[in-house]
N, C-alpha and C positions, 0 to 999 in steps of 0.2 A: 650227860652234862646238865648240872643243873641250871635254870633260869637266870639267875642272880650272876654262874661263872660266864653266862654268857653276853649277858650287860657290860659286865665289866671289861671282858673281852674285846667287846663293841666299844664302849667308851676309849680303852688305853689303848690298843692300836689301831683305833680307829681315827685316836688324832695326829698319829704319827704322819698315815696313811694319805689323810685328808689333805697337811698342806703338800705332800708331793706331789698329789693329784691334781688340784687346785693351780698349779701353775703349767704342768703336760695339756690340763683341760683347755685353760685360756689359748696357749701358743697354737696347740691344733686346730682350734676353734678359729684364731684367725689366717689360720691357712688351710687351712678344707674349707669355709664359710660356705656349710653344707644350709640345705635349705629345709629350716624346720616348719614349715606350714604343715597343718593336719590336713590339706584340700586333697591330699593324693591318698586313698584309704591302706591302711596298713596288709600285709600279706598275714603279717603275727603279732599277735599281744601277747605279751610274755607278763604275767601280773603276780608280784611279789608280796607274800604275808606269811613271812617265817614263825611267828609265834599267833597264834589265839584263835582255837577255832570258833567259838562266839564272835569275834570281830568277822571273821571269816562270813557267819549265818549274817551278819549284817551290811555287810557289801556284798551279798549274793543278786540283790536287786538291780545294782549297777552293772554288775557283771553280765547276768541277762539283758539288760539295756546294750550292752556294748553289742552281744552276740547280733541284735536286731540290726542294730545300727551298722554292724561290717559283718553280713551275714560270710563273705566269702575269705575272711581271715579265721586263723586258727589261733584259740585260744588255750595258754599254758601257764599252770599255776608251781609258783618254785614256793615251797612250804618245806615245812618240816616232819620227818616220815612218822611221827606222833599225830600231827593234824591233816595227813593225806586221807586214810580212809575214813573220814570223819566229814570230809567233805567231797567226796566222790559221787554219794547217791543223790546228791543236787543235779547231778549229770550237768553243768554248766563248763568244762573245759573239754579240752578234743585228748590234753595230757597234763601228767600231773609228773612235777617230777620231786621226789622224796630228799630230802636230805638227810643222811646218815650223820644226828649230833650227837650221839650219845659219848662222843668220844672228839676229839678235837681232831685226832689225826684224821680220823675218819669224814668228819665237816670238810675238812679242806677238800678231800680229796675227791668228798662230791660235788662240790663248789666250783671245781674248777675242771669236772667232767660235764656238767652245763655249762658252764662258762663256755667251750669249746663247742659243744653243740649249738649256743646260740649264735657263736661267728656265723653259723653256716646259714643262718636265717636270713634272707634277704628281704628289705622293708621292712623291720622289725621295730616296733614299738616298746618299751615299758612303762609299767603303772605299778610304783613302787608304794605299797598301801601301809609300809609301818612308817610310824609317825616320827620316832625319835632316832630313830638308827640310823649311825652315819656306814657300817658296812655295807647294809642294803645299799645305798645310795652309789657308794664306788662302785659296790658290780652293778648295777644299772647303769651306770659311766661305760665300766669295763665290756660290758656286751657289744658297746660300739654304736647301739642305736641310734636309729635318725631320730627318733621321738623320747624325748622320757621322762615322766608326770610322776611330782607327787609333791608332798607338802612342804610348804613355807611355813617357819616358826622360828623365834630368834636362838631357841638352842640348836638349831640347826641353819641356821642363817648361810651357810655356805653352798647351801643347795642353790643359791640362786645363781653362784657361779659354776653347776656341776649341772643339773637339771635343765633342759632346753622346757619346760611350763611347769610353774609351781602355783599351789593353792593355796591360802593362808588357810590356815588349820585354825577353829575356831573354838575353846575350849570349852566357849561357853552353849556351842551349837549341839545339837544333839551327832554322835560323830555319824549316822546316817546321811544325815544333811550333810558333811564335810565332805563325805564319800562320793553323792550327788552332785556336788560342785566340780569333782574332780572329775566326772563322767560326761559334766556341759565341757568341763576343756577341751573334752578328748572330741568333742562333736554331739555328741547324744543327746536327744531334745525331750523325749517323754519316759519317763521312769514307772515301770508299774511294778506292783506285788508278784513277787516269786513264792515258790513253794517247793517241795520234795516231788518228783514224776512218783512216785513209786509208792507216795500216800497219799491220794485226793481228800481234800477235805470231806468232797462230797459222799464220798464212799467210807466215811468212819464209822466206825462201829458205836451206838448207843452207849455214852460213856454211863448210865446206872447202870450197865450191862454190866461196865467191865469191875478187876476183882481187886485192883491194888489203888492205893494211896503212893505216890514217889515222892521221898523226901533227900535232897540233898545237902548235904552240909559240909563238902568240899572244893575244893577249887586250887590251884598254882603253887606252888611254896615262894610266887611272887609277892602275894596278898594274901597273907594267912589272917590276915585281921578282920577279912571279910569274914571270918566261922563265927558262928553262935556258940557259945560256951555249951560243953557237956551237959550242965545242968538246964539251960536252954534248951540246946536238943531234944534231952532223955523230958524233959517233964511234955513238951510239943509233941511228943513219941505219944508218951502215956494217954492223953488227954483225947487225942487221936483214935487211938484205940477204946478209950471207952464214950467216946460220942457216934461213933462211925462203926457201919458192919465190914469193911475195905479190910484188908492185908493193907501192911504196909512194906515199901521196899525200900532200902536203904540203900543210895547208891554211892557210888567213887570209881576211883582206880582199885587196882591190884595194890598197890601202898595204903590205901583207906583201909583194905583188908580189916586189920588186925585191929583200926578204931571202933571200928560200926561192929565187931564182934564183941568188942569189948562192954560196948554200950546194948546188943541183945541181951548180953547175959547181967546185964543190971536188973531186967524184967525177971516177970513170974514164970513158970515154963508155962502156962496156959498162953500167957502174952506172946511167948518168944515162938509158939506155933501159928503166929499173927505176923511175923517178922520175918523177912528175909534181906539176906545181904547178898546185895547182887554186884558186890565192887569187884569188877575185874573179871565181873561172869560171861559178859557181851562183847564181841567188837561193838565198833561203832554202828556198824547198818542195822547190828540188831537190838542195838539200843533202842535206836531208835524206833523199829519194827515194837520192841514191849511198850513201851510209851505209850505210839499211836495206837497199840491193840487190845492193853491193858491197863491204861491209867486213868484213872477217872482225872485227875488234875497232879500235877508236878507241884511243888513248897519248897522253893529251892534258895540258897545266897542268891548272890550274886556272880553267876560262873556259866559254863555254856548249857547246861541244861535248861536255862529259862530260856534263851535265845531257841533251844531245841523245839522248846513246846512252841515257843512264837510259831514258827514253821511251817510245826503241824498240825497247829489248829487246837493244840490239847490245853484247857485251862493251867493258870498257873499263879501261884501267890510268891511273886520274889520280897528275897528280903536285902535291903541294902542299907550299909555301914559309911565306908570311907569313899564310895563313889557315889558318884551322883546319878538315880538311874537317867535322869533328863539329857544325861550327856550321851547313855547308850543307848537310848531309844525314843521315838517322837512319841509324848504325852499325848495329842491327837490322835494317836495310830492306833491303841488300847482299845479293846472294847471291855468297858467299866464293869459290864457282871461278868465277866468270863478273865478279865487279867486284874489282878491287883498286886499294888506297888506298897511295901512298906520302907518308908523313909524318912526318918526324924531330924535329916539335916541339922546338926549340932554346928556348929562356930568354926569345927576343924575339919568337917569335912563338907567338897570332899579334898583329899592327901595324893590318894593314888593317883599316879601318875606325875602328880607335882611334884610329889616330895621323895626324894632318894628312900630319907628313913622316916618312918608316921612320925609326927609331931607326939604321939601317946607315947610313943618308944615299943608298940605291941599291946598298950592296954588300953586294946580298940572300946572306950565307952560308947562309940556310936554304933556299935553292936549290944555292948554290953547294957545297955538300958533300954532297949527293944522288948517290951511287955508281950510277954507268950499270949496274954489273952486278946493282942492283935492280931497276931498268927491266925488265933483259932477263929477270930470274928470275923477276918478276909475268909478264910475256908468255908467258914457258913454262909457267908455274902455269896459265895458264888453256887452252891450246892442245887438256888431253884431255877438258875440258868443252864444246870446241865440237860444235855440232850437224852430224853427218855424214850 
């Protein structure tokens, strides 16, 4: 199921939904008048982020803060079975529980196979981490919990009467910060840097060592206006290739397949033995394994690959269009020769997320005027801060 059928899904019976609930919520509420203080620590945190595993690498911070904070509660992440093993090797939850969306019948029927599993939770909290969804919000209702966090925002304005603590969601904060404010509600007082168990920074491998360049140029069929136009790409491809001794690796999904192949065979076959398409080659653990053990630096949109290299420590040149990157990550937190951000903030963006449809109509110029010879002057900027 696509992204888009499932928005809409969330939107139209989601308002059905909402005011049935909305008046069950209030009468129980004042007849159980259960007691929501956080002074008594939870047995379980049940913490919901059904779509984005980038948002995901970026509340891994908080999630580690929780773990410190109620060392003896069990932490359980409800996602979706696309973004489960993607965030597994964080080793930050005790379970992970998949949803099967590819199909609607199939959603439900795991939806409401947790759903039943979480009755049986006793002291159970949730920390409902998507922003705009009112279906999240009912099954966090529907689990019954004594606790349950998540954001305040006037299109969702009804959380205030479904949610026992909400956060005001701050568009213009970086959503790290948003995510940290939501983790002071829950109790948690000091926040520090996470990373992967399974790649120490310390132990990477000399990236002049390693043999590839990673370029990405895909991401969601939510925000397709975040892509660099073909000609973009392919001339960043070429340019690449003849400044640099590096392979380069083209990555995606198994659907990017048949792009990035399309865009090998534009080159020369001498080029195209410099190239490889690795969309749909790796699960995720091993993704991430090539990355940290083969990439000299990641040149990616805006998609969870940059957030990847954050992670693990691997240089990275993001490129950003219709978001704003200051909203997904603290401008302070960057270290200047080793990440760079390109962003030309134009008048309309950023869109995403604001705006149902871009205000271009898809003729994202705030991609489309992004001068490849930035691209290529971040990738130089960073080449004497790599580790030799």
């Amino acid at each position: 199921m696509k992204v888009k059928t499932q928005q809409l899904i969330d939107r139209s019976l989601g308002k059905i939904l909402i005011g049935i609930n909305l008046f069950a919520a209030r009468i129980l509420g004042m007849v159980l008048k259960r007691n929501h203080s956080i002074q008594h620590p939870p047995n379980t945190i049940l913490i919901i982020k059904i779509l984005g595993l980038g948002s995901l690498m970026l509340a891994a911070d908080i999630i580690a803060a929780l773990r410190i904070k109620y060392p003896n509660a069990k932490l359980i992440l409800l996602t979706s079975a696309k973004v489960a093993p993607g965030i597994k090797p964080l080793k930050l939850f005790d379970e992970i529980w998949s949803l099967e969306d590819q199909k609607i019948n199939s959603l439900i029927i795991s939806l409401t196979q947790y759903l039943f599993k979480s009755w049986k939770l006793k002291n159970l909290w949730v920390l409902d981490l998507e922003v705009y969804s009112k279906l999240t919000t009912l099954y966090s209702l529907w689990t019954c919990a004594i606790n349950r966090f998540g954001f305040q925002l006037n299109v969702v304005n009804f959380r205030n009467r479904i949610n026992t603590h909400n956060v005001f969601f701050n568009s213009f904060l970086p959503v790290e910060e948003n995510y940290a404010q939501l983790a002071y509600c829950m109790g948690v007082e000091n926040i520090v840097p996470s990373g992967f168990p399974a790649f120490p920074r310390s132990g990477r491998i000399k990236e002049k060592e390693k043999d590839y360049l990673l370029i990405n140029n895909t991401c969601s069929d939510l925000a397709l206006t975040r892509k660099l136009t073909k000609d973009q790409y392919t001339s960043v491809i070429h340019k690449l290739l003849e400044l640099y001794p590096w392979k380069i690796a083209l990555s995606g999904a198994i659907s990017d397949f048949e792009e990035n192949e399309i865009v090998i065979k534009s080159f020369s076959n001498s080029q195209q033995a410099r190239l490889r398409n690795i969309s749909g080659e790796f699960d995720l653990p091993e993704f991430y394994d090539f990355i940290y053990h083969h990439c000299v630096m990641v040149i990616s949109i805006d998609s969870s690959p940059v957030h990847i290299a954050r992670k693990l420590g691997v240089p990275f040149v993001s490129i950003w269009g219709p978001v704003n990157p200051w909203q997904m990550m603290r401008k302070e937190s960057l270290i200047p020769e080793r990440e760079k951000v390109i962003y030309y903030a134009l008048h309309c963006s950023p869109c995403v997320h604001l705006s149902i449809s871009p205000p271009c109509n898809g003729n994202n110029i705030c991609i489309k005027e992004i001068d490849q010879n930035q691209i290529l002057n971040s990738v130089a900027q960073i080449i004497p801060a790599l580790h030799s």
